[in-house]
C-alpha positions in Angstrom: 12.8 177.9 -8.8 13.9 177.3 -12.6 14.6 173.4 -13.0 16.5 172.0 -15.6 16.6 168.5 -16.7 17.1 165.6 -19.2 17.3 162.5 -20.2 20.2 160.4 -19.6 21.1 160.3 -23.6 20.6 163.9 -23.8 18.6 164.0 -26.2 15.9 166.1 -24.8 16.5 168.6 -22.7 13.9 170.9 -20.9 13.7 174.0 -17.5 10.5 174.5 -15.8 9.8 177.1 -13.3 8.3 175.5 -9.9 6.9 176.9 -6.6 6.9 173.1 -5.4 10.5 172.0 -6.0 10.6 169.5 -3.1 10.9 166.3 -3.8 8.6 164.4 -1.2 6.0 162.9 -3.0 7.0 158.7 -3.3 4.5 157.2 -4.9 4.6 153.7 -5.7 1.7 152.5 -8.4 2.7 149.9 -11.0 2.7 152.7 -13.4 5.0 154.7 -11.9 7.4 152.2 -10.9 7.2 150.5 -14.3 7.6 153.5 -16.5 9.8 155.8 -14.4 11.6 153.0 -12.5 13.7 154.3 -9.5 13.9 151.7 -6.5 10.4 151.2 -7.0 8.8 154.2 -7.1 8.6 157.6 -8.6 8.8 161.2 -7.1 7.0 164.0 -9.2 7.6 167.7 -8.9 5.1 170.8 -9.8 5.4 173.1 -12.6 4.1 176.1 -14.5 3.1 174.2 -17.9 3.7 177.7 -19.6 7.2 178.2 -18.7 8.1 174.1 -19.9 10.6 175.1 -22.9 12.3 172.0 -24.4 15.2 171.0 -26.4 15.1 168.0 -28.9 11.0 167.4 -28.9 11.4 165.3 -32.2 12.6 162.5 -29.3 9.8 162.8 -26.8 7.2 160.1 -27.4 4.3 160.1 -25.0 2.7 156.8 -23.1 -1.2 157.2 -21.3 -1.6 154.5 -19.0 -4.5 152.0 -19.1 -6.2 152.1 -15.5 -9.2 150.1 -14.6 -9.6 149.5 -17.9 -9.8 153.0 -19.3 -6.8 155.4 -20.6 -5.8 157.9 -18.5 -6.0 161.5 -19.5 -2.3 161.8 -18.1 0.4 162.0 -20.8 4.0 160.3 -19.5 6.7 161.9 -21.5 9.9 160.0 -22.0 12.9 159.9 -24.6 12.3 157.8 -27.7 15.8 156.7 -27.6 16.4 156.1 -23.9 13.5 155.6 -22.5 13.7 158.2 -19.4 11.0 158.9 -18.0 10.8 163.4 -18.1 7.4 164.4 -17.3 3.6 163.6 -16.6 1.1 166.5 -18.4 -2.5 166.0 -18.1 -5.0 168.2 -19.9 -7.4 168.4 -17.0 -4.7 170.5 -14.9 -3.5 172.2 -18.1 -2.0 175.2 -16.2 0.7 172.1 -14.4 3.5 169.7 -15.6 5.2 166.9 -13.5 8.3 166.6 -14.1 9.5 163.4 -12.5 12.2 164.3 -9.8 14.9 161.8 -11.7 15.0 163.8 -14.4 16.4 166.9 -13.1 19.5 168.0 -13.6 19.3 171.1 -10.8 19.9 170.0 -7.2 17.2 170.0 -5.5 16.3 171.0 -1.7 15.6 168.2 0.2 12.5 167.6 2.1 12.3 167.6 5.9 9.5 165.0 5.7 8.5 162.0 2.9 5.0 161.0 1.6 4.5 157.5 0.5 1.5 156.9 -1.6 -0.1 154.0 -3.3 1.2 151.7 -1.2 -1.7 149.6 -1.9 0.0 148.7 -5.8 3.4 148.8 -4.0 5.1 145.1 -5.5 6.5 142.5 -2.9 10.3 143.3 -3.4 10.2 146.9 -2.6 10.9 147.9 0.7 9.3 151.3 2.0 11.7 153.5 4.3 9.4 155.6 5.6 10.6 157.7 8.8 8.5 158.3 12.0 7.8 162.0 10.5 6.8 160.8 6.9 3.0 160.0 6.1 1.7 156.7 4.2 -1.2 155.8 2.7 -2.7 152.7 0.7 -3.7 154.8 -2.6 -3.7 158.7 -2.3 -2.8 161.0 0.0 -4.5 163.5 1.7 -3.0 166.7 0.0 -1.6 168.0 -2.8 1.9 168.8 -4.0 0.5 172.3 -3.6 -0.8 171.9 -0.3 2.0 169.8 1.1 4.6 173.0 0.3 2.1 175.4 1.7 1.4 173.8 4.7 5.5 173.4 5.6 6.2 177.1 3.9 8.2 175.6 1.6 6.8 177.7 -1.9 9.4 179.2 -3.8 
């Protein structure tokens, strides 16, 4: 599925193709929900890091989060002049991007069960609506994005 997306100034704009367009993935860490926002937490979506084309790069600046006292490899792209949050690349996984799900601008399908994860940094305020079908768990979960979309045939 090609997704398209931006940021709210428009700005930058940028597609991505995805087999792993549903987004299910909640995750609440206190960098997610301090970057990206978004009733305390963030949902991030799968991509093919070699079909990313953006519009308006000059604005992108890029943030790698200090965890446990050491940077992380993952790069947070957001707009210089907004500040939305667009995408997470991480050299390790160079073949994927994550874009985050508030960000695009293509309806998305929506998924027939949730994942909450990182509960365990979840702050006091935020109130987790998880359903009797959804799964939770205190830091990550067991599957990937991958895996979660195979497992419910929901690749596309």
């Amino acid at each position: 599925m090609l997704l398209e997306g931006s940021c709210h100034c428009q700005a930058v704009t940028f597609s991505v193709k995805s087999s792993h367009p549903f987004p299910f993935n909640r995750c609440y860490c206190s960098v997610c929900r301090k970057t990206a926002g978004g009733g305390g937490y963030a949902i991030n979506l799968s991509g093919d890091s070699n079909t990313l084309r953006i519009s308006g790069k000059e604005h992108i600046a890029i943030y790698q989060a200090v965890i446990d006292g050491e940077q992380s490899t993952g790069e947070r792209h957001f707009c210089q002049r907004c500040a939305s949050a667009l995408w997470v690349y991480d050299p390790e996984w160079p073949e994927l991007v994550h874009p985050f799900a508030s960000a695009i601008d293509t309806p998305l399908p929506s998924p027939p069960k949730l994942t909450h994860m990182m509960l365990g940094s979840k702050a006091e305020w935020v109130e987790v609506n998880a359903q009797i079908q959804d799964k939770c768990f205190y830091a990550y979960p067991d599957e990937s994005l991958a895996e979660w979309h195979q497992r419910l045939g929901l690749e596309r």
